[in-house]
N, C-alpha and C positions, 0 to 999 in steps of 0.2 A: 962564444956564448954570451955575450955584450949584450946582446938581443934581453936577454933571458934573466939579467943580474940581478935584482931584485926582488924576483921567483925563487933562483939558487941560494939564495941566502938565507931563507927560510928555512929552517933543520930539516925539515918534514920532503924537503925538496932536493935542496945541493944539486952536485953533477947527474951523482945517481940515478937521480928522479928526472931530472934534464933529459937523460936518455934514452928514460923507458916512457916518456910522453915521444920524442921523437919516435920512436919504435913500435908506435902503436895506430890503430888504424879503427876509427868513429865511423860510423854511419848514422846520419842523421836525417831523417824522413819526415818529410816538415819543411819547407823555406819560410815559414811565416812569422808571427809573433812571438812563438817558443825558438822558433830553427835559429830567425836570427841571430837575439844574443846566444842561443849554444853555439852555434858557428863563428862568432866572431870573438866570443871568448877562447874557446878551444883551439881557432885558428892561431890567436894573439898568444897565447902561450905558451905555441912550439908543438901541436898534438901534430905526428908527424903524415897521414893521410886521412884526410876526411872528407868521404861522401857526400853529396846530399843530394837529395831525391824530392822529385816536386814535378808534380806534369801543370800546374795554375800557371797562369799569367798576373803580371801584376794590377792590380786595379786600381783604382782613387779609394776607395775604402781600408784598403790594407794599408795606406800612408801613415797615419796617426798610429799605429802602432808596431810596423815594420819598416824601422827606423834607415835602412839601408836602400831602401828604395826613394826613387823620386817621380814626381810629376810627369816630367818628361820620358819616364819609362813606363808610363802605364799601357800594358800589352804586351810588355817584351816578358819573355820565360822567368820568374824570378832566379831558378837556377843559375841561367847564363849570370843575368846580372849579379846575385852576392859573390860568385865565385871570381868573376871579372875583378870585380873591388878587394873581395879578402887575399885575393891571389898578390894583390900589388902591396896592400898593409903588411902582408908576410910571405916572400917568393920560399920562405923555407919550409913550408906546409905545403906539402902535393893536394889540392882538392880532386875530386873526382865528379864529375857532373851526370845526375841519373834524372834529363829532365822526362819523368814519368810520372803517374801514381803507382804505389805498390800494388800490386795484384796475384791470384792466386801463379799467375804464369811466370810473372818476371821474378818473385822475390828471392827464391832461389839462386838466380843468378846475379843477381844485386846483394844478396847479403854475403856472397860468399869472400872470404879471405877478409872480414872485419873482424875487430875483438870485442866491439861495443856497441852496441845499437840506441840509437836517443829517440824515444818516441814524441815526436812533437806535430803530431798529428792530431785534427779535431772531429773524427768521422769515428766514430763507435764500431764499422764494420773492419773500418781497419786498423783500429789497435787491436781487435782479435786476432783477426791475421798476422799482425807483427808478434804478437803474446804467445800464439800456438807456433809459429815457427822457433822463436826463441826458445822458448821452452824444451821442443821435438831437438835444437842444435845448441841445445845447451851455452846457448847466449847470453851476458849480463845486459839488462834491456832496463836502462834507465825511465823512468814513466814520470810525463808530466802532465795534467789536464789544468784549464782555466773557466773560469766559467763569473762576471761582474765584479765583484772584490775579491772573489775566491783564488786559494790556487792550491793544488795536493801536487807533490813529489816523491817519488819513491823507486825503490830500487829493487825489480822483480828476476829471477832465475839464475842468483849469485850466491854465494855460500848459504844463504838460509834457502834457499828453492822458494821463494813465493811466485805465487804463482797473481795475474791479475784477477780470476774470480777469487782471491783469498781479499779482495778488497771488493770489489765493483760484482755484482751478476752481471750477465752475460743480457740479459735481458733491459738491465739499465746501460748498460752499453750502447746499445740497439735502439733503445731509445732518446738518447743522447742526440740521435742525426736528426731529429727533430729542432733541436734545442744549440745551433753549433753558434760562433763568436757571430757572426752576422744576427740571428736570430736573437740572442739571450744577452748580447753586449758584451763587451769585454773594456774594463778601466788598461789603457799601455801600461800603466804602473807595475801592474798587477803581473801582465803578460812579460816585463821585461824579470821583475823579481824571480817568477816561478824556473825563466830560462838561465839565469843565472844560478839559481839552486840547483838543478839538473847538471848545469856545469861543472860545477863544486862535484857532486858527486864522480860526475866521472872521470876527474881530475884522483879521487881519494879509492878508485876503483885500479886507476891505473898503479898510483902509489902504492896499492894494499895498505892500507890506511885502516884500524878496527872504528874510526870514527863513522861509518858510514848509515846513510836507510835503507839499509839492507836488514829486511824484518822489520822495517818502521814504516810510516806514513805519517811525512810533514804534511798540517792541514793550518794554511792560514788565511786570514782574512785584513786584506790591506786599509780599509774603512774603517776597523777598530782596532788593529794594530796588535791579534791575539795569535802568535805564533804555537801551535802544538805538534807533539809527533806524541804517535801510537804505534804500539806493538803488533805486529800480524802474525796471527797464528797460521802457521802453511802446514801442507802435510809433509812435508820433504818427501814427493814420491815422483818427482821429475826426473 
């Protein structure tokens, strides 16, 4: 556990937690901005199977803030390629490569045998889908969106039951795919913080940690450096 030293030392971690992050198996839907650093922090710190699901190619536009990619790979699957790289950063993480978009057909058979799903998606039609599935399989479904300085994280269908319309309508969802990172801008700052906070969390989900935003919504803004969380009233009827 050499690898790991550093991490273990921390109370909150030790062997213990060493083992139940090996033991534990992410799905992360997204290779982009947010997928990134969640994948490459969760790979780097021993999370012992992680998916990721992603049907895009990589462009020159996703450079500047999906740090993993390069020039020379613009077209190639981003799938193939993070998993290529995190695979060699850490041969002790099994990645799982689902180069797809999620859909009402495949999800199913893609979420199946995970314990965590990362929403790092920016299509409003499909964080529903991810939201209604988790929910219906009683998934903890990590949620992050990004949107210019902004960035919200939280933690939906885990000991408090929140559910995503207990934060967002369904409606502004939906009209989000108007409005996605290409359209509305996105600062990488921003993009790489929100996926690091996501991480965190499902780093303190695996631990069982009572630290968590589970029933919360961190809401910050990286331009004037005002960090909040809020409390979410759910119905607990998940």
């Amino acid at each position: 556990m050499s690898r790991y030293l550093q991490q273990i030392t921390v109370s909150e971690i030790g062997k213990k937690g060493q083992n139940k992050l090996k033991n534990t198996k992410v799905l992360i839907i997204g290779a982009g901005g947010l997928g990134t650093p969640v994948a490459t922090l969760l790979g780097t710190m021993g999370v012992g199977v992680i998916g990721i699901a992603d049907g895009d190619s990589i462009s020159k536009s996703n450079l500047h803030r999906q740090f993993l990619y390069y020039e020379t790979e613009i077209g190639l699957l981003k799938t193939d390629v993070i998993i290529s790289k995190l695979s060699k950063q850490n041969p002790e993480t099994e990645f799982v490569n689902f180069p797809y978009f999620i859909t009402e057909k495949n999800i199913q058979k893609t979420f199946t045998n995970f314990d965590i799903i990362c929403d790092c998606t920016d299509n409003g039609q499909s964080r529903i889908l991810i939201n209604n599935f988790c929910q219906e399989n009683h998934l903890p479904l990590v949620y992050a969106a990004v949107k210019d300085w902004e960035g919200y994280v939280s933690i939906l269908h885990h000991k408090n039951k929140i559910n995503l319309e207990d934060i967002f309508s369904e409606k502004s969802l939906l009209e989000s795919n108007t409005s996605s990172c290409e359209v509305a801008g996105i600062i990488n700052t921003t993009c790489t913080i929100a996926g690091s906070i996501q991480a965190n969390e499902v780093l303190k989900i695996i631990l069982d940690l009572d630290e968590q935003l589970d029933g919360q919504i961190m809401c910050f803004n990286t331009l004037n450096m005002i960090f909040k969380k809020y409390n979410i009233l759910g119905s607990k009827t998940n």
